[in-house]
C-alpha positions in Angstrom: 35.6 44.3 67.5 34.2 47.8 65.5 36.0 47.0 63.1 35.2 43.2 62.4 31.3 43.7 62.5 31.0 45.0 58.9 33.1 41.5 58.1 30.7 39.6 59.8 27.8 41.2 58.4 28.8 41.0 54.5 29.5 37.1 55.3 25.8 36.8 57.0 24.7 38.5 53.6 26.6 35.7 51.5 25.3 33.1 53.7 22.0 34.3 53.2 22.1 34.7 49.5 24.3 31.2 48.7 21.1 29.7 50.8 18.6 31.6 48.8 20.0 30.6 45.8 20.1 27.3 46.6 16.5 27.1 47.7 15.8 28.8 44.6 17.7 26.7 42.5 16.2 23.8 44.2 12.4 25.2 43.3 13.8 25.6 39.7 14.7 22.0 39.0 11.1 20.9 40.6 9.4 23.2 38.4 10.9 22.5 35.2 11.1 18.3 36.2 7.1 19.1 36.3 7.3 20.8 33.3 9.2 18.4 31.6 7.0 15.7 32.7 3.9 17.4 31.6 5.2 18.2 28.0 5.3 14.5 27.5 2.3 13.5 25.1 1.5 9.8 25.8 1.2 7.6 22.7 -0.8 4.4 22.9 0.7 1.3 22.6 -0.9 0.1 19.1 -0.6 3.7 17.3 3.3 3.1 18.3 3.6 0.0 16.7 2.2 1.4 13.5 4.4 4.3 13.0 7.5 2.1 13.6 6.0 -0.6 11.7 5.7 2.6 9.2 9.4 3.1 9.6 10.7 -0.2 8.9 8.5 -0.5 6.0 9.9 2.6 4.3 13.1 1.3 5.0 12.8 -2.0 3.5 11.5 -0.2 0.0 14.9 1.4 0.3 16.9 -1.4 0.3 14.4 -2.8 -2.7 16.0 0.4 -4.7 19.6 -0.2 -3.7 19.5 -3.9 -4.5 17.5 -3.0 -7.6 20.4 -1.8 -10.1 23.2 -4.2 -8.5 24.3 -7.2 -9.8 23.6 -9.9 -9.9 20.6 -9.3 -12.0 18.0 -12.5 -11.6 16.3 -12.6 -15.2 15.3 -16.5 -14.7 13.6 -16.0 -11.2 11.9 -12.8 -12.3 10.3 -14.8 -15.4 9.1 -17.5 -12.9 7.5 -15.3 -10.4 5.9 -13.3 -13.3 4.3 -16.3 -14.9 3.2 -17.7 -11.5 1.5 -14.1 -10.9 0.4 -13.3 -14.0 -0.3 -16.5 -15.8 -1.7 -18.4 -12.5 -4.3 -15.3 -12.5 -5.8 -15.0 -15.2 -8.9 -16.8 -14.2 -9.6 -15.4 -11.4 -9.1 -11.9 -12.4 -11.3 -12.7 -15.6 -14.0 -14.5 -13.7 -13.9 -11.6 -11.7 -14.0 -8.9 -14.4 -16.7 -10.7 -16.2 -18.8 -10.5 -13.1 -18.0 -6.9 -12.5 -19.1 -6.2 -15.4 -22.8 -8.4 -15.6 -23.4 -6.7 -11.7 -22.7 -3.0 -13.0 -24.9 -3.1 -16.1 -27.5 -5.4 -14.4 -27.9 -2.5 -11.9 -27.3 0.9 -13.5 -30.0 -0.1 -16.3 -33.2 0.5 -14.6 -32.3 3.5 -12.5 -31.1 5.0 -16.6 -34.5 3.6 -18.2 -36.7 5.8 -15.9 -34.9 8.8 -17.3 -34.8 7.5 -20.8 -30.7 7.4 -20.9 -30.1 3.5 -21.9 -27.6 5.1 -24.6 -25.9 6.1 -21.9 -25.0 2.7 -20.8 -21.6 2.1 -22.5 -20.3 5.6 -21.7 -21.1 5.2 -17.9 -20.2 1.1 -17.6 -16.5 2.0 -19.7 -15.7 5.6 -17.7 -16.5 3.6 -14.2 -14.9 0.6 -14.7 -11.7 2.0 -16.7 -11.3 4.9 -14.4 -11.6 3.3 -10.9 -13.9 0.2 -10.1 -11.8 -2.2 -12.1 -8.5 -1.3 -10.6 -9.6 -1.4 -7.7 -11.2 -4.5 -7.6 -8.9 -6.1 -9.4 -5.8 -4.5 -7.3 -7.6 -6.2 -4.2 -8.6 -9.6 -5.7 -4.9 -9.5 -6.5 -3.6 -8.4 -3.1 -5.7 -11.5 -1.7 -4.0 -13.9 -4.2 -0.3 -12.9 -4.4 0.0 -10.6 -1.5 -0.8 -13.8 0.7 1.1 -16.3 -1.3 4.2 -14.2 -0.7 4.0 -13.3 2.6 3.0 -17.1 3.4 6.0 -18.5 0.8 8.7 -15.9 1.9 7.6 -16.7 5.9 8.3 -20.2 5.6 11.4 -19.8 4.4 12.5 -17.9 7.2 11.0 -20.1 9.9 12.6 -22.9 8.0 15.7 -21.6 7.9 16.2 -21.6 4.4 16.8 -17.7 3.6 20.1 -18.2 6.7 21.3 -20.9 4.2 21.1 -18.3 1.7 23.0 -15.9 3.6 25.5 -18.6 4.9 26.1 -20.2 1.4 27.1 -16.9 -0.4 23.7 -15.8 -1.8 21.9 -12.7 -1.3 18.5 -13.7 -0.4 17.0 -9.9 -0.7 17.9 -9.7 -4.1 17.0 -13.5 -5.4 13.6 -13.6 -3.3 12.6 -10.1 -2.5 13.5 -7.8 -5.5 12.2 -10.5 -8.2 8.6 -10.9 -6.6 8.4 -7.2 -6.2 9.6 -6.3 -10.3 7.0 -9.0 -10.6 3.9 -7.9 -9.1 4.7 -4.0 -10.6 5.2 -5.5 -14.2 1.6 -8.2 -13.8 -0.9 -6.1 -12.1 -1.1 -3.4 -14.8 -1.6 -6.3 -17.5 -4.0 -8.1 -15.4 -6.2 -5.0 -14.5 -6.0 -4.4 -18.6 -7.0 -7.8 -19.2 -9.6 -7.6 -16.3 -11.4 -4.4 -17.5 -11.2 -5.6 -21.1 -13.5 -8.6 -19.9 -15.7 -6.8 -17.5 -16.5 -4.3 -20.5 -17.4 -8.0 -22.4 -19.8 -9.0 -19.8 -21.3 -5.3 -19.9 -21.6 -5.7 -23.6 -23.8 -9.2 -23.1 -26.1 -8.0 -20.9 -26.9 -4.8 -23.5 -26.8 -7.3 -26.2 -29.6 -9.6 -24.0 -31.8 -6.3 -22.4 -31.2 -3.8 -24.8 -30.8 -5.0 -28.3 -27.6 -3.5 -28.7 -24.9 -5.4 -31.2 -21.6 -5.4 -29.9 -19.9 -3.4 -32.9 -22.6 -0.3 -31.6 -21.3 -1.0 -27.8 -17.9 -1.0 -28.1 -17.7 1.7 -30.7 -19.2 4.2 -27.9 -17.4 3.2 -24.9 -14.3 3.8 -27.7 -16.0 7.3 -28.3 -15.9 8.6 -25.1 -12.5 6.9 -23.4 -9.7 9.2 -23.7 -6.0 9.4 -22.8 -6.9 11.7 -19.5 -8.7 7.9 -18.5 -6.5 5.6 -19.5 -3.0 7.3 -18.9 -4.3 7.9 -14.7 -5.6 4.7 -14.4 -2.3 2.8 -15.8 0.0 4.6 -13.9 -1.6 3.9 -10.9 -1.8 0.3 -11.5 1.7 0.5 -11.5 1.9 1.3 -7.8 -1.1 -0.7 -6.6 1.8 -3.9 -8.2 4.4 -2.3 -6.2 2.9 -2.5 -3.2 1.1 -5.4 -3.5 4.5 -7.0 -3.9 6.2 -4.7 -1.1 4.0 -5.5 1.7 4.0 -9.1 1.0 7.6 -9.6 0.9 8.3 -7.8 4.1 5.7 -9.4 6.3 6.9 -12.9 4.9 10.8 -11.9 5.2 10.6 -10.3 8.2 8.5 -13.5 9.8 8.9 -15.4 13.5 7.5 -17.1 16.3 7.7 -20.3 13.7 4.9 -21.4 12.4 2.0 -19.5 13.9 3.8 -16.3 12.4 3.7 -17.4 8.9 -0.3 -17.2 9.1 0.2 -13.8 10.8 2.4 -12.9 8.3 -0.1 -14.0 5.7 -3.3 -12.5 7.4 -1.5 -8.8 7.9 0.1 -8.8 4.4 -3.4 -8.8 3.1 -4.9 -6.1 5.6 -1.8 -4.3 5.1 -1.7 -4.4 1.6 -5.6 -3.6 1.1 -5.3 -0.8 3.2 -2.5 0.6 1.3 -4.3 0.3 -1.9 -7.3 2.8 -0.5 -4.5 5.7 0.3 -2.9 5.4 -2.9 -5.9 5.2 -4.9 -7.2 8.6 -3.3 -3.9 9.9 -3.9 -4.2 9.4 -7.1 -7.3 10.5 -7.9 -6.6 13.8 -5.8 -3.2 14.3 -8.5 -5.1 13.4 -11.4 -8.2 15.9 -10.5 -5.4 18.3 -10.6 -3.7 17.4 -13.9 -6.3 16.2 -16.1 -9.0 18.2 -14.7 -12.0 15.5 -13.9 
């Protein structure tokens, strides 16, 4: 019996310690399932949507690159939606311009004639409306137009049924609907915010011809005085991107369209929000890179 005590005394130990370490292990798992449930950061529902909606945006422009430089190329189409963007818009975009450019003058000139600085008219109007007013404007009046149109085009298709035909019959619809309209909204905007500055500057010059007594051959030779490259070359490039996604966000809301027709009005509605907002973050972004370069 001496001799099996110490036997029975190491197994109490091991009981005790297996039923320790099991209690123990037991605490551990309730600690770090709290833990675990208290790292979890809650995200609300419509901040979610957004970063997905975000995600599958990104992912579309990629597939606009990889279609891009495959053939078929669609040289007809593109020439159709270019004149129906660019051609279709020229009086809007001028009416616009023109008016951009009475409103500016009209206001600016009695806040310069209190300081004496009317000759500073041109210099001011030209620098404001070059640099950032006019593309901006312009970029949204556009956005409204063909932003809307492509969505609203693009989502009846879909709800028709027309872009499965597409698919069914052997043609790629990405590359005959989506990759033309986007080539075709970066190639117009820059020429129609050109075109739209060009008139604005016009209606600037009238009302300094009307109020001031200033020929046009005196106006336009000092707004030509002090443009240079380091305004033009910013402004342009910029344009660029304010096409691309004009014609980006449009196509993917309209291709990407359901719940029949109530979601072609959706699509429609959010291409424009979508597309407006878009325009604000790329326009800081490029006047934050072009501080940098050309020094402002």
């Amino acid at each position: 019996m001496f001799l099996h005590r110490p036997l029975g005394i190491i197994q109490g130990i091991k009981w005790c310690e297996s039923l320790y370490f099991k209690n123990w292990m037991r605490n551990f798992g309730r600690t770090t399932k709290v833990l675990r449930m208290s790292n979890k950061i809650h995200i609300p529902t419509n901040v979610k949507s957004f970063l997905i909606e975000i995600g599958e945006l990104s992912y579309f422009g990629g597939r606009f690159f990889k279609e891009l430089f495959s053939r078929p190329f669609e040289f007809k189409e593109l020439m159709r939606q270019c004149y129906n963007m660019g051609n279709r818009s020229l009086l809007l975009v001028g009416v616009t311009g023109f008016i951009l450019g009475l409103v500016m003058t009209l206001q600016s000139r009695p806040t310069l004639m209190e300081f004496g600085a009317e000759s500073w008219m041109p210099s001011m109007v030209s620098i404001s409306i070059v640099r950032e007013i006019g593309p901006v404007i312009i970029a949204l009046i556009c956005a409204g137009r063909i932003s809307s149109g492509i969505g609203a085009e693009l989502g009846s298709m879909r709800v028709t049924e027309q872009i499965d035909a597409m698919e069914v019959s052997g043609t790629n619809p990405f590359k005959y609907l989506v990759v033309t309209r986007i080539l075709a909204a970066t190639f117009m905007i820059p020429l129609l915010i050109i075109y739209g500055d060009a008139i604005a500057l016009f209606g600037s010059a009238i009302i300094e011809y009307l109020k001031g007594d200033v020929s046009f051959l005196l106006y336009f030779n000092s707004v030509f005085n002090v443009l240079s490259f380091s305004d033009l070359i910013p402004a342009t490039i910029k344009s660029f991107f304010f096409g691309f996604a004009i014609g980006l966000v449009g196509c993917y809301k309209g291709y990407n369209c359901s719940r029949g027709t109530m979601g072609v009005g959706e699509a429609s509605n959010s291409a424009v929000v979508y597309t407006s907002m878009l325009l604000f973050v790329i326009d800081f972004i490029a006047v934050f890179v072009s501080d940098i370069f050309f020094n402002y």
